[in-house]
C-alpha positions in Angstrom: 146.2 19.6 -35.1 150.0 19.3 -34.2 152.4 17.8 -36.4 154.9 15.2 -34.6 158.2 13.6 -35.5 159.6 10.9 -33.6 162.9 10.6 -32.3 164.7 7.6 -32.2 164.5 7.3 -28.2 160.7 6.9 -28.8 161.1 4.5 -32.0 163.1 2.1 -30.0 160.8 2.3 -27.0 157.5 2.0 -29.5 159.4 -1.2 -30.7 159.9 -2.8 -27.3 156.2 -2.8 -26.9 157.1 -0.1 -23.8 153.5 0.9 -22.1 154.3 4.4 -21.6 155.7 4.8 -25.7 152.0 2.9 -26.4 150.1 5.1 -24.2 151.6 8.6 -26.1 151.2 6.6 -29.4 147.8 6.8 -28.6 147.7 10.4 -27.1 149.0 12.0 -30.1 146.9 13.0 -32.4 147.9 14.4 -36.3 150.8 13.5 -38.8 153.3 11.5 -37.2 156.5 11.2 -39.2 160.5 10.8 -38.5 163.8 11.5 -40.6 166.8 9.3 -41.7 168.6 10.4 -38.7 166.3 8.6 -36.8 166.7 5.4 -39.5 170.1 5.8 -38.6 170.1 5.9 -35.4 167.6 2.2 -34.9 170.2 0.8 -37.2 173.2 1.3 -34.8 170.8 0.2 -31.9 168.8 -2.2 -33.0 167.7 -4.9 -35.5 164.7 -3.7 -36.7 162.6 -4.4 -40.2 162.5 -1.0 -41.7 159.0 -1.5 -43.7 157.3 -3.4 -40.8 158.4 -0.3 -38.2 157.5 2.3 -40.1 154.3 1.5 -42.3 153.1 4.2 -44.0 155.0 6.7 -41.8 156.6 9.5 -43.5 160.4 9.4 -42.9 161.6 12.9 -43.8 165.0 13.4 -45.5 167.4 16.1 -44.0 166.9 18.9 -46.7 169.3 22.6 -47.0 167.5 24.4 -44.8 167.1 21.9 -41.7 170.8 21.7 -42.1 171.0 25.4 -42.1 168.9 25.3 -38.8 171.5 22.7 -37.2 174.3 24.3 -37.7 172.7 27.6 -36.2 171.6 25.5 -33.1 175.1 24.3 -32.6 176.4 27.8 -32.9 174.0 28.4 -29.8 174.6 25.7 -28.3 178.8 25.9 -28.1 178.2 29.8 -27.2 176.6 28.3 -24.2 179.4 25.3 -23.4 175.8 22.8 -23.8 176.6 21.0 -27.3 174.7 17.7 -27.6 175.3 15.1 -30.6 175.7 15.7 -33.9 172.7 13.4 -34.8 169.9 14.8 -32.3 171.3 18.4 -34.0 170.2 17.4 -37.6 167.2 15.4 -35.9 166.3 19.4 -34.0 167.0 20.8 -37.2 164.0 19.0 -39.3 162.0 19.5 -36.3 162.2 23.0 -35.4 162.8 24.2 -39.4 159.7 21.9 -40.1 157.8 23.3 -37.1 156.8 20.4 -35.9 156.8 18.8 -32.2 159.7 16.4 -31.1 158.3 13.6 -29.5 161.3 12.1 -27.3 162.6 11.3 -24.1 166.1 12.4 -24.8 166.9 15.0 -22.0 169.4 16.8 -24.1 166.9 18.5 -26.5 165.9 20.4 -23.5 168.6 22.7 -24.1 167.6 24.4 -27.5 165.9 27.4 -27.6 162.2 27.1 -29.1 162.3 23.9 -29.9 158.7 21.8 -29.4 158.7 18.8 -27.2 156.6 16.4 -26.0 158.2 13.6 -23.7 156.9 10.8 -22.6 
């Protein structure tokens, strides 16, 4: 069973009522969770209800070591001239320290090394 976090770009598409967020929704199976990046994130974006979006979904806070991963992404990253933003880096780093899958249609993650993905 796979272990999922959702980005923001999904969040905010789950919330429109968007048929093809509903239709993954419903293709993923396991532990779905998401981080206060994401939190973040819907709070510059949108007006959302915290408690009625996420339920009983886990929202994961950044701990040392997905920080640690970050910043080790956007070493990568600016090695390579591809640096993306600073809150989809701490949103990779709980992913990919975490191992789990980001679920997201935010092209930009397509540029880190090893890092699980599921768009939709």
């Amino acid at each position: 069973m796979k272990d999922y976090f959702l980005d923001t770009s999904f969040l905010i598409e789950l919330s429109k009522e968007k048929q093809t967020a509903i239709n993954k929704h419903k293709e993923i199976k396991g532990n779905q969770v998401t981080g206060t990046p994401c939190i973040y994130e819907l709070s510059k974006f949108t007006q959302f209800n915290y408690q009625e979006l996420f339920g009983s979904k886990e929202v994961l806070q950044l701990k040392p070591q997905d920080a640690a991963t970050a910043g080790k992404i956007y070493y990568q990253l600016k090695k390579q001239g591809e640096l993306i933003g600073e809150i989809d880096l701490l949103i990779a780093g709980i992913t990919k320290n975490r191992e789990l899958t980001l679920v997201t249609k935010d092209e930009d993650f397509q540029k880190i090394n090893n890092l699980n993905i599921e768009t939709f």
